[in-house]
C-alpha positions in Angstrom: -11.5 18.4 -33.6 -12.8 16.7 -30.6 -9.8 16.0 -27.9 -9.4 12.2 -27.3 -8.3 11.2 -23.9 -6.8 7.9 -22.5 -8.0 6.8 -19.2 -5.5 4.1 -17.8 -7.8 2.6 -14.9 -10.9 3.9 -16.2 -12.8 1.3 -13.8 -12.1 3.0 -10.5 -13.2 5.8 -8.7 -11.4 8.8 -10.0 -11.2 7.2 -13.3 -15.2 6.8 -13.2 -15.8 10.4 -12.6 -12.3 11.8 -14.9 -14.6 10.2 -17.5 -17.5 11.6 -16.9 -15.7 15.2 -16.6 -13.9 14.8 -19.8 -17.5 13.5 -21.5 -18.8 16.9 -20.8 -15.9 18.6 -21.9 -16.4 17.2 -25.3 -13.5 14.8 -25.0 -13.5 11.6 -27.3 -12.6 9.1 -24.0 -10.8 5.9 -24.1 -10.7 3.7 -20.7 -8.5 0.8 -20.5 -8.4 -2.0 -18.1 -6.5 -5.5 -18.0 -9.7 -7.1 -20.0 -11.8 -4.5 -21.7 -13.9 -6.8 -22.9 -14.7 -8.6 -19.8 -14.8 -6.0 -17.4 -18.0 -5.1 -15.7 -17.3 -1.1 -15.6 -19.7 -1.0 -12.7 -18.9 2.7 -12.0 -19.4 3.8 -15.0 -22.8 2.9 -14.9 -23.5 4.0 -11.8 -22.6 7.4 -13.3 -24.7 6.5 -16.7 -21.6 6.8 -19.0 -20.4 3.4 -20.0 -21.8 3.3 -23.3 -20.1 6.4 -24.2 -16.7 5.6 -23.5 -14.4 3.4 -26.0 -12.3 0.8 -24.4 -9.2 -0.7 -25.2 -7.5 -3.6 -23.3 -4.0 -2.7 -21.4 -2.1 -4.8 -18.9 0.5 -2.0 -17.6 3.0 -4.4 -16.4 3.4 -5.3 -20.5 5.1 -2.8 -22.6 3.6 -3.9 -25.7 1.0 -4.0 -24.2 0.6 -0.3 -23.4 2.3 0.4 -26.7 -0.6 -0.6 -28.6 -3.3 0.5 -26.4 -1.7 4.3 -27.3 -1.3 3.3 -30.4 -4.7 2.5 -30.9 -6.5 5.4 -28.8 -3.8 7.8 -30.5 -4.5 10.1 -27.3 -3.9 13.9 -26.9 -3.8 13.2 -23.2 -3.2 9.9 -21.0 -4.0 9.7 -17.1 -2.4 7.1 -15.5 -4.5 6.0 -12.6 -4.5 2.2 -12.9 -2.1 0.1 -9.9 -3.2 -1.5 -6.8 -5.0 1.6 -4.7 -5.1 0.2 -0.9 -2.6 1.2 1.3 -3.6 -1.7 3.5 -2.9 -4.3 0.7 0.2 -3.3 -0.3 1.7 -4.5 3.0 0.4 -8.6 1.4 1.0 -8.0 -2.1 4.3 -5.6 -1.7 5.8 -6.7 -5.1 2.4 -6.3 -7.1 1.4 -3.2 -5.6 5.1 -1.6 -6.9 4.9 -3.7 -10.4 1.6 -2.1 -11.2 2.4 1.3 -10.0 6.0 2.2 -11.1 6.3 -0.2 -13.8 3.0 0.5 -14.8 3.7 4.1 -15.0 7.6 3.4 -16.7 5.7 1.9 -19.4 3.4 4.4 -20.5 6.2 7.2 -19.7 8.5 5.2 -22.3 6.1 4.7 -25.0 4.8 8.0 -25.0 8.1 8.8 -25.8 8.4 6.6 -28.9 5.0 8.0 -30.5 5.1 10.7 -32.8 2.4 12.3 -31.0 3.4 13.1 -27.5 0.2 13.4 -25.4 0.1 15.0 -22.1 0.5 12.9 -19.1 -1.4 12.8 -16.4 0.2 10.6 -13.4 -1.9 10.3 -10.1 0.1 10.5 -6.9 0.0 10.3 -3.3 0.1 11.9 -0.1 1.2 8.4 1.1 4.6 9.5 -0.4 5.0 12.4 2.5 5.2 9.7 5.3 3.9 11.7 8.9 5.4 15.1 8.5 4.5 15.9 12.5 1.2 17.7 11.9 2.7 20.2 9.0 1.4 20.9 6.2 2.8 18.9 3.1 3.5 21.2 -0.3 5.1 20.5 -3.4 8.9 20.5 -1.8 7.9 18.8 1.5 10.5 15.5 1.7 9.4 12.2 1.0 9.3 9.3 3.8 7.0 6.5 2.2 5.9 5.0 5.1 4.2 1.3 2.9 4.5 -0.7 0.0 2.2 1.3 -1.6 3.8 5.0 -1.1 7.1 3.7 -1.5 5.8 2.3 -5.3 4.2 5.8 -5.5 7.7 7.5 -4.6 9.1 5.5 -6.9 6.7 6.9 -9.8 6.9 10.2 -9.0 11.0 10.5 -9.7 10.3 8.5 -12.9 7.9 10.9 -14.4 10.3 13.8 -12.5 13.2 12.1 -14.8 11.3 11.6 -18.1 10.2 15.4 -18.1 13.9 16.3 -17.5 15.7 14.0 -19.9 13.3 13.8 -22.4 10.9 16.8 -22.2 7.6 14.6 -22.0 4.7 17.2 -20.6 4.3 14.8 -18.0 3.5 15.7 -14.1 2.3 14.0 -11.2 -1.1 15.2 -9.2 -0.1 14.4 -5.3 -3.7 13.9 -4.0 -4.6 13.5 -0.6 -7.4 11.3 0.2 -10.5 11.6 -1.4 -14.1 9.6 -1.3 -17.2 9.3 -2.8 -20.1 7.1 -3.2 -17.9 5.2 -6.0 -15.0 3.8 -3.2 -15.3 -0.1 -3.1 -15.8 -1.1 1.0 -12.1 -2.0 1.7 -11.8 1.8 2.1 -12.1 2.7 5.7 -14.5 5.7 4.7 -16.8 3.5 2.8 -16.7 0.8 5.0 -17.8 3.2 7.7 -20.4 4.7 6.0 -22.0 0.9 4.7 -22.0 -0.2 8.5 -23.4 2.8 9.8 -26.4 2.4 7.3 -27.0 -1.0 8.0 -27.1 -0.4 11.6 -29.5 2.6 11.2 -31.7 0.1 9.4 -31.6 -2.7 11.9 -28.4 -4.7 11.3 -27.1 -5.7 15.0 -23.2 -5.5 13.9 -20.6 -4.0 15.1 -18.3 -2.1 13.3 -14.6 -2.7 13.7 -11.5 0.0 12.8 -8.2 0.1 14.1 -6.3 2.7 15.0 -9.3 5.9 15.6 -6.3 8.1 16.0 -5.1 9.0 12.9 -5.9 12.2 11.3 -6.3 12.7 7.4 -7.0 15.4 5.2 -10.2 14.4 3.2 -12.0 15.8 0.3 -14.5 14.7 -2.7 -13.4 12.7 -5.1 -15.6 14.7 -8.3 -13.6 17.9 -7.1 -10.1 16.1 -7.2 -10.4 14.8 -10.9 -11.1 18.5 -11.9 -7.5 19.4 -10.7 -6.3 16.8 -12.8 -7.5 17.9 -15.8 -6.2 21.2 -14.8 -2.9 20.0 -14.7 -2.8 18.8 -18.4 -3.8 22.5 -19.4 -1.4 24.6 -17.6 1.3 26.1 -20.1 4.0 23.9 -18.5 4.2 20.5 -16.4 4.6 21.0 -13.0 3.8 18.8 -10.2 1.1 19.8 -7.4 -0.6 18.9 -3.8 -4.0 18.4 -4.0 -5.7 19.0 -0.5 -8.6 20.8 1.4 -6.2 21.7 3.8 -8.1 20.5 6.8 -7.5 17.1 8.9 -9.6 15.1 11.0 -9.1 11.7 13.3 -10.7 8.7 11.7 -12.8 8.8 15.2 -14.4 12.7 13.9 -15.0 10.8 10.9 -16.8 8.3 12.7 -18.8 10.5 15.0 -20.0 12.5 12.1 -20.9 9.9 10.0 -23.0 8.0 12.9 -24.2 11.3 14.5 -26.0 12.2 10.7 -27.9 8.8 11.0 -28.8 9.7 15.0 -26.8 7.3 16.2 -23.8 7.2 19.0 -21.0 6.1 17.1 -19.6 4.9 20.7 -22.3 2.2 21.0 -21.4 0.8 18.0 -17.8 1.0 17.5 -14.8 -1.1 18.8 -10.9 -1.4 18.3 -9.6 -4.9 16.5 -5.9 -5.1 16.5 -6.5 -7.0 13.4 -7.0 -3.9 11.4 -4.1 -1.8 12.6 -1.1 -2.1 9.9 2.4 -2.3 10.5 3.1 1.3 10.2 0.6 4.0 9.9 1.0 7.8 9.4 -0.1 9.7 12.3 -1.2 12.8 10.9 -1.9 13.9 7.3 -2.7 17.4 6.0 -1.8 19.1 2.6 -1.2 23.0 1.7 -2.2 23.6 -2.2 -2.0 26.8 -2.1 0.5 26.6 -5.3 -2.9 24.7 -7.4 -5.1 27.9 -5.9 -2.0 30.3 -7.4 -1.6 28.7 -10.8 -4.7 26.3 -11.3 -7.1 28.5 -10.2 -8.7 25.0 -8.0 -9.2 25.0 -4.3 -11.7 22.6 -2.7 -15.1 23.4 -2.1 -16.0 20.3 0.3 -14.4 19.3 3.6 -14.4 16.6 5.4 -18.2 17.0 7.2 -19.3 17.7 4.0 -17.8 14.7 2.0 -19.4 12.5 5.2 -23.1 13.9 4.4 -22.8 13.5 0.7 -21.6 9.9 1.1 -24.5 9.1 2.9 -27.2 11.4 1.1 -26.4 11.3 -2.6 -26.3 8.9 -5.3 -23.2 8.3 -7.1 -23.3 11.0 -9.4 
């Protein structure tokens, strides 16, 4: 019998391409979203799947809610990826961003427990949680410092899934994933938003495009690759949590400079700082060390950061 997955924020970027993994595993896949039947599912069609995926309506905040979105799908294996997903938002809507996220999460954790068919869960973390750990390399049992709304609703997930697997014996784990990009992020990501302007300027546009800090270092990888690991997770023999990294960081200004320099064009003639764009606190350095998913997952990343750079602005969203 065919597997049947739940994907809870099937409408986003790692749930776009989780779907179209699953799909070629032979997965029955359900994708929820707040209004199933009015959502657009735009990704999904980018990546030619959306008629082949069932969809269920769920508002995570709602226990019942989620109750009978489970119920319904009757799932062998539910990723949670739905919550607000900008760091840069969460500092405006601070109590939404940790509703959707822990609550979110405390919901699905509580009524998988009540089915009589336990699927797997899937929980998608964050490097945010880390904080700036001074340049180091961040691993499974590197501390938490949440360092914005958003990791500190993430840190707050983490321990609930951590505490549900304890008390309760749920196969339930939590993917820490450092950043990752595709064609498929919306433009209020930095990477996308980079990318956009630099096409527009290649073809003609006279703008200017504006970052904040250019400092920053992050450890960035390909979205298609990271959803892999995920599913990896949910076949392991036990749950266990795991970093999910290429183990390489960059500044935001090599990001830049290779995105600009693939179009032949000096990213310094068409950059410049706004102070509007710099948030109230910012990790400094990001970098994750997954050697433990190489050792027991048998996934390492292929693509790093130059490579994710050329593909955004090369390939089509597949």
């Amino acid at each position: 019998m065919k597997k049947i997955a739940l994907i809870c924020g099937v409408s986003g970027q790692d749930g776009a391409y989780l779907a179209k993994l699953l799909l070629s595993k032979g997965y029955e896949v359900w994708g929820s979203s707040r209004d199933a039947q009015g959502g657009s599912f735009s990704n999904l069609t980018a990546l030619g799947i959306k008629d082949k995926v069932r969809f269920v309506s769920m508002v995570p905040e709602d226990f019942r809610s989620v109750l009978v979105a489970l119920r319904k799908s009757s799932p062998d294996e539910v990723y949670y990826l739905a919550g607000q997903s900008s760091v840069g938002l969460s500092f405006d809507q601070p109590a939404e961003t940790i509703q959707s996220i822990a609550f979110g999460i405390l919901n699905v954790l509580e009524a998988c427990r009540m089915l009589d068919k336990q699927p797997r869960v899937y929980h998608a973390g964050s490097s945010e949680c880390f904080g700036d750990t001074g340049g180091m390399a961040a691993h499974e049992n590197t501390p938490f410092h949440p360092q914005s709304p958003y990791a500190v609703a993430k840190a707050s997930a983490f321990w609930l899934v951590d505490n549900y697997r304890e008390a309760y014996g749920l196969f339930a784990c939590t993917g820490i994933l450092f950043n990752h990009e595709s064609l498929l992020r919306p433009t209020r990501f930095v990477t996308q938003k980079i990318i956009s302007t630099a096409k527009r300027i290649k073809a003609g546009s006279k703008e200017c495009l504006e970052l904040g800090r250019l400092d920053i270092s992050r450890d960035w990888g390909w979205a298609p690759e990271y959803v892999e690991a995920m599913w990896r997770m949910l076949q392991y023999e036990k749950a266990e949590d795991f970093v999910i990294a290429t183990g390489e960081t960059n500044t935001l200004e090599r990001f830049v400079e290779v995105a600009f320099s693939e179009l032949d064009l000096d990213y310094k003639q068409h950059t410049k700082q706004n102070p509007e764009f710099i948030r109230p606190t910012d990790l400094n350095i990001s970098v994750g060390d997954a050697t433990k998913a190489k050792n027991l997952l048998g996934w390492e990343a292929t693509y790093k950061m130059g490579d994710v750079v050329k593909m955004m602005i090369d390939r089509e969203a597949d």
